[in-house]
C-alpha positions in Angstrom: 25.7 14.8 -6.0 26.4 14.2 -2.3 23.1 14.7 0.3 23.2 18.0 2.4 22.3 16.7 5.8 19.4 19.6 7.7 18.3 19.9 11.5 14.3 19.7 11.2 11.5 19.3 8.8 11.0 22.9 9.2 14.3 24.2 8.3 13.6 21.8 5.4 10.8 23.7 4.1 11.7 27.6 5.3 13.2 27.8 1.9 9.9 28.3 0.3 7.9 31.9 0.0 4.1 31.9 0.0 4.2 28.4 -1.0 2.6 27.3 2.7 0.5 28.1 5.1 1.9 27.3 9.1 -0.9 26.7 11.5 -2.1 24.6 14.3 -5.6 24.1 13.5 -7.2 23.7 10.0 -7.7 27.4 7.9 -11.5 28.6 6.6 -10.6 27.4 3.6 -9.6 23.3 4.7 -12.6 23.5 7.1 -15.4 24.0 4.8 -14.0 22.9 0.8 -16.4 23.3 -1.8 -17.2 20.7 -3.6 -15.5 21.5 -6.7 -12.1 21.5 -4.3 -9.8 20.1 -6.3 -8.1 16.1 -5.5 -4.5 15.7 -5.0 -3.3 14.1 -8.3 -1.4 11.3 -7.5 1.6 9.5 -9.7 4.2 6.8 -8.6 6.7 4.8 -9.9 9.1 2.3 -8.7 8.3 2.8 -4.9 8.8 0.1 -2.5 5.6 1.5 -0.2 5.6 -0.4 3.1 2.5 -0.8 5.1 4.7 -1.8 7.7 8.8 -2.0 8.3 8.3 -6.1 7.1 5.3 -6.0 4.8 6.1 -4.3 1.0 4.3 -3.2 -1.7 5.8 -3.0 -4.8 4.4 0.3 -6.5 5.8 -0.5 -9.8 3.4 2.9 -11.9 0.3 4.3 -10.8 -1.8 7.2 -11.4 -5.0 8.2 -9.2 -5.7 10.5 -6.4 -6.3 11.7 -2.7 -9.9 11.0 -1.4 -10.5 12.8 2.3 -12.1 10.4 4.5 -13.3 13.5 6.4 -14.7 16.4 4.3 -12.9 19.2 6.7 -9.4 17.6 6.9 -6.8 17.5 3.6 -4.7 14.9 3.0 -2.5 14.6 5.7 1.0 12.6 5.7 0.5 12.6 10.1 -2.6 10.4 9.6 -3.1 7.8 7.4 -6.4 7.6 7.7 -7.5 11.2 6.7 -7.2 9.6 3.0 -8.0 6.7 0.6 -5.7 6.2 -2.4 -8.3 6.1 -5.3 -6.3 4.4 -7.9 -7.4 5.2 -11.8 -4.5 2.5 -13.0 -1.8 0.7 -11.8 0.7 -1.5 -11.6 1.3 -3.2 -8.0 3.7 -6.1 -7.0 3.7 -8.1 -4.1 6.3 -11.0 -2.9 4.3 -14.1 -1.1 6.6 -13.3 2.2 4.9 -9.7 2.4 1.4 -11.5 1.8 2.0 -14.0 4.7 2.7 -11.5 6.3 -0.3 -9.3 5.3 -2.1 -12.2 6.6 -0.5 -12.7 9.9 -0.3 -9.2 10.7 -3.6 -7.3 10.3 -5.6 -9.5 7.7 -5.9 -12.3 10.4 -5.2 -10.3 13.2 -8.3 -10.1 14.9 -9.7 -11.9 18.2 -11.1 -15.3 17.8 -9.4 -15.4 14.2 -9.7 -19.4 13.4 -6.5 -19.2 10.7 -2.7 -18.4 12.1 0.8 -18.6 11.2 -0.1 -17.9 7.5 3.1 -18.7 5.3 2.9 -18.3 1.2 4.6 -19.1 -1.8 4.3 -20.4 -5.3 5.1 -23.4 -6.9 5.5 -24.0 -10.5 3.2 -27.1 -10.9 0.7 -27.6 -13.6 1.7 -23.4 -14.3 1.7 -20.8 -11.8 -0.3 -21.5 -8.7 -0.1 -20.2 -5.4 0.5 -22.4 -2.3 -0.7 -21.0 1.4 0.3 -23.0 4.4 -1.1 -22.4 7.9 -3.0 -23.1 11.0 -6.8 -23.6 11.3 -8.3 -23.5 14.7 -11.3 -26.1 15.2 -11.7 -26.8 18.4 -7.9 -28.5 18.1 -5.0 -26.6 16.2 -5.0 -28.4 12.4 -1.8 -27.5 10.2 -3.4 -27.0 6.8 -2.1 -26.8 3.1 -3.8 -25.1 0.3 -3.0 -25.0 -3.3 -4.9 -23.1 -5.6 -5.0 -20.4 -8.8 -5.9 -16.7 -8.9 -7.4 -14.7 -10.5 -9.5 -11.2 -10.7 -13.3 -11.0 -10.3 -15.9 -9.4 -12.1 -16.6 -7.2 -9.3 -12.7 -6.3 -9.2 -11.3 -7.8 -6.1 -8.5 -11.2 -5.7 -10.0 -14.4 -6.2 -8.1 -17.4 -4.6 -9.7 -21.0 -5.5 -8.6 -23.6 -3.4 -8.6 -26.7 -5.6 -6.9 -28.8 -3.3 -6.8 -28.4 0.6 -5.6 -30.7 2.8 -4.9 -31.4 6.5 -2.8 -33.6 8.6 -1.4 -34.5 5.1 -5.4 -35.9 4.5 -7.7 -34.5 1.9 -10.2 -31.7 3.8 -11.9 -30.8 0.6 -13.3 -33.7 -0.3 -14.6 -34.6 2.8 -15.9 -31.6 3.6 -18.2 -31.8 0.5 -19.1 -35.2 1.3 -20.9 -33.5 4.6 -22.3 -30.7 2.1 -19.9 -28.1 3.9 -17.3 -26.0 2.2 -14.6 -23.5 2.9 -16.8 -20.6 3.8 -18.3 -23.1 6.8 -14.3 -23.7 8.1 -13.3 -19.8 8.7 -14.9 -16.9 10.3 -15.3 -14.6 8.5 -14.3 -10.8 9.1 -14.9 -8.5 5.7 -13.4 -5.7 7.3 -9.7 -7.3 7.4 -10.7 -8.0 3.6 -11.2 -11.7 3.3 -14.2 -13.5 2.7 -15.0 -17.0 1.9 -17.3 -18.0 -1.0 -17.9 -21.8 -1.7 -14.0 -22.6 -2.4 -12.7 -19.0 -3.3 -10.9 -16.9 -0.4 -12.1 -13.3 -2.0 -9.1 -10.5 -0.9 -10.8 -7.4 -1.0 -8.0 -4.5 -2.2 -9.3 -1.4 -0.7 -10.2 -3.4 2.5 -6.9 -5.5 2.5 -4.2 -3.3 3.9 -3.9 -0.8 6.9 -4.7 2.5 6.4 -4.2 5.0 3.9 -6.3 2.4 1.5 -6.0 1.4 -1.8 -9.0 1.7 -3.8 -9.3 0.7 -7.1 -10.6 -2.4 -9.8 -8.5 -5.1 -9.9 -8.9 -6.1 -13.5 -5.9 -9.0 -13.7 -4.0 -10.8 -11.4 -0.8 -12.6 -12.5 2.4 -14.4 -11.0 5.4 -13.2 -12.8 9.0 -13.6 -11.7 8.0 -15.2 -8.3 5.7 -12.2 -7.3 1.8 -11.8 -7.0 1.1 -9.0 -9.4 -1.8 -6.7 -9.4 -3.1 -4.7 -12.5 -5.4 -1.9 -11.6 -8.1 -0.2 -14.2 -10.7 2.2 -13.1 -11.6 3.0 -16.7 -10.9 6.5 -16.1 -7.7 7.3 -17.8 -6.4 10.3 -16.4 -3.5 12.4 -18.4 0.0 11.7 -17.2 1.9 14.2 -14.6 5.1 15.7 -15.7 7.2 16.0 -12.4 9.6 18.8 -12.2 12.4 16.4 -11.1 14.1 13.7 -13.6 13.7 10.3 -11.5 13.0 6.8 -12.1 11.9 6.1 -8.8 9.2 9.1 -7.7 5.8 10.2 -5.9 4.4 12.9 -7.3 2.0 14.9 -5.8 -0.4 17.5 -7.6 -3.3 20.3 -6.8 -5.7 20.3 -4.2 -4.9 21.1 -0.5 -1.8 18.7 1.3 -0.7 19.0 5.1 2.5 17.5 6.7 3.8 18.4 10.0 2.9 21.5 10.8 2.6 23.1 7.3 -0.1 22.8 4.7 0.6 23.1 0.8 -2.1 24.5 -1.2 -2.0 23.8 -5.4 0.3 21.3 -4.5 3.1 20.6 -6.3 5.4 18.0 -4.0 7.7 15.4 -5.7 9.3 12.7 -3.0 12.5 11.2 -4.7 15.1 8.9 -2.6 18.7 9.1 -2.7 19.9 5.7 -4.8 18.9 4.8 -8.2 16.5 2.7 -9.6 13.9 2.1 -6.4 12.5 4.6 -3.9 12.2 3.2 -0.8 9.1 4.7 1.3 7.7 4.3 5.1 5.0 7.0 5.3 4.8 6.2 9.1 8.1 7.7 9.6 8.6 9.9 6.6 9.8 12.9 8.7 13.2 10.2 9.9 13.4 10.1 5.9 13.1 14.3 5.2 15.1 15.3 7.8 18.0 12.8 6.9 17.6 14.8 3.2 17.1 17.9 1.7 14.7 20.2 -0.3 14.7 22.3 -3.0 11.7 24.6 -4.1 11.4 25.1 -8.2 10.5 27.9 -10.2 7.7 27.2 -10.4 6.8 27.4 -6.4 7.0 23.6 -6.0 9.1 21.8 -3.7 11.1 18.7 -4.4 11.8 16.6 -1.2 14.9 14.1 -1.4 14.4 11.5 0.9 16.6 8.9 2.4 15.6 5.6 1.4 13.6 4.1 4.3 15.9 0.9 4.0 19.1 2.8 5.4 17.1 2.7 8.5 16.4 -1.1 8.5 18.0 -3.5 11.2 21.8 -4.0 9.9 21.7 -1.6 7.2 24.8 0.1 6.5 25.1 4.0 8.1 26.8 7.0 7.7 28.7 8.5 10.2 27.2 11.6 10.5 23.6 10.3 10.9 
C-alpha cells in the first residue's frame, strides 16, 4: 500500500468525530484531574527512539505508562518534559557509539566536566567486557583507557567496575590506591546527568541518564549481546498486554488517560504510531509532526486513530527522498 501524502497535522486528524477536543489552553477537566485520572498505557516494540538525531535507543518491547511531571498538564508530544516514561518491563538496546555519545552529549555535558571526548566499545577478552576511552582533565588533559564489566545493582541502576584503568599507557589504578584515592576522588561528580562514582564503579542512573521525556524503571540485568549494551527492565508490576488495533511489528501504542499533540488533545486515548517500512519503526519525538505530516491517518471503529508515520531515517543527512516530499 502506497503512502497518501497530507498538507498539515490538522488535516491529518479532521477525519475524526468527537474523538478530540481543539483548544489553546488546558480544559476544566486537564486543569484539575482527579486522582483516580487514569495513566496513558504505554506499549512498544521494535522502535529505534532517538534522544537525539545521533544518539539511539533501541526499544526492542516495553510496556509501562505516562507519569505527568506537572499534575495540570497531560502528556504532551510538544514537551518532553510534561512526562516521565514509567517502565513496568522492558527490553532496551543500546550500541556503544550511541553511549559515547550519551556521554559526550548531555551526560558529560556540563561546565567544568573533568571527562571529554568519551568513545566506547566492547572487546571480547576474558568474555564480554566493555572498554571506554576518553579524556580526563587534572590540571593537564590525560588520555585515559578503562576496561571493565557491567552489571545491574540492587538498587536497579548500571553498574560499570573499572578493573583496569590506565593513563598515558601507565597503570592509574594502582597507583591511585597506593595514595588511598580511588575513582570517585578523579571525577566530579554531577548526579543529575546520571553518573556517579563509587569506589571503582561508574553507577549510570536510568531515569537520570537521558534527556527528557525520562525513562524510569528497575534495571534488573544488564547484558552485551551481539555487540550491543542491553538493558532488561522489571518493575514487578506485570501489567496485561495491549492489543493495538493495527497489525505491526514495529509499533507505539498509546492507551487511556488524557494525551495532547499540537493543538488537539485526545481523551481515552487510543493512538497507535506505526512507520512506513517493515520490521523497525524509526521515531524522533522532537520532530514527530515532520514524520505525521509526511503520512497519513486513519480513525477505527472503534474512535481510535492510527497515525502512519514516516520513518524518522528518511529524513537523515544522505537518505534517499521522494520526489514529492
Amino acid at each position: 500500500m502506497g503512502i497518501r501524502y497530507i498538507p498539515s497535522l490538522i488535516t491529518a486528524c479532521t477525519v475524526i468525530l468527537g474523538l478530540f477536543l481543539t483548544s489553546s489552553s488546558p480544559s476544566a477537566q486537564e486543569s484539575a484531574p482527579h486522582p483516580h485520572t487514569p495513566l496513558v498505557q504505554l506499549q512498544m516494540r521494535n522502535v529505534n527512539f532517538r534522544l537525539a538525531r545521533d544518539i539511539v535507543i533501541e526499544v526492542r518491547k516495553l510496556r509501562g505508562q505516562l507519569q505527568r511531571t506537572k499534575p495540570d498538564v497531560p502528556p504532551t508530544f510538544d514537551d518532553s518534559t510534561s512526562f516521565n516514561v514509567d517502565i513496568d518491563s522492558a527490553e532496551v538496546a543500546l550500541t556503544p557509539e550511541a553511549l559515547a555519545a550519551l556521554m559526550n552529549s548531555y551526560v558529560l555535558a556540563y561546565e567544568g566536566s573533568p571527562i571529554k571526548h568519551v568513545s566506547a566499545y566492547i572487546a571480547y577478552i576474558k568474555g564480554n567486557r566493555m572498554m571506554q576511552e576518553g579524556t580526563i582533565h587534572k590540571g593537564v588533559d590525560l588520555p585515559f583507557e578503562l576496561e571493565g564489566t557491567l552489571s545491574a545493582t540492587e538498587d536497579g541502576n548500571i553498574r560499570l567496575h573499572a578493573d583496569k584503568i590506565k593513563t598515558a599507557h601507565l597503570s592509574l589504578k594502582g597507583l591511585l590506591h597506593l595514595i588511598g584515592e580511588d575513582l570517585s576522588k578523579l571525577v566530579n561528580q554531577n548526579a543529575a546527568r546520571g553518573m556517579t562514582i563509587a569506589n571503582d564503579d561508574i553507577i549510570l542512573i536510568p531515569q537520570k541518564l537521558t534527556p527528557p521525556p525520562h525513562l524510569e524503571g528497575r534495571v534488573t540485568r544488564v547484558a552485551i549481546e551481539n555487540g550491543r549494551i542491553v538493558q532488561y527492565f522489571d518493575s514487578g508490576r506485570h501489567s496485561a498486554a495491549l492489543t493495538p488495533p493495527f497489525a505491526s511489528a514495529a509499533y507505539i501504542y498509546h492507551r487511556g488517560g488524557i494525551l495532547r499533540f499540537g493543538k488537539l488533545t485526545m481523551n481515552d486515548t487510543d493512538l497507535e504510531i506505526v512507520g512506513d517500512r517493515p520490521g523497525t519503526f524509526d521515531f524522533f519525538q522532537l520532530e514527530y509532526r515532520k514524520q505525521l505530516v509526511a503520512g497519513y491517518s486513519k480513525n477505527t471503529a472503534a474512535n481510535g486513530l492510527v497515525a502512519h508515520m514516516f520513518d524518522y531515517s528518511h529524513f537523515l543527512p544522505g537518505a534517499t527522498r521522494r520526489a514529492d516530499q
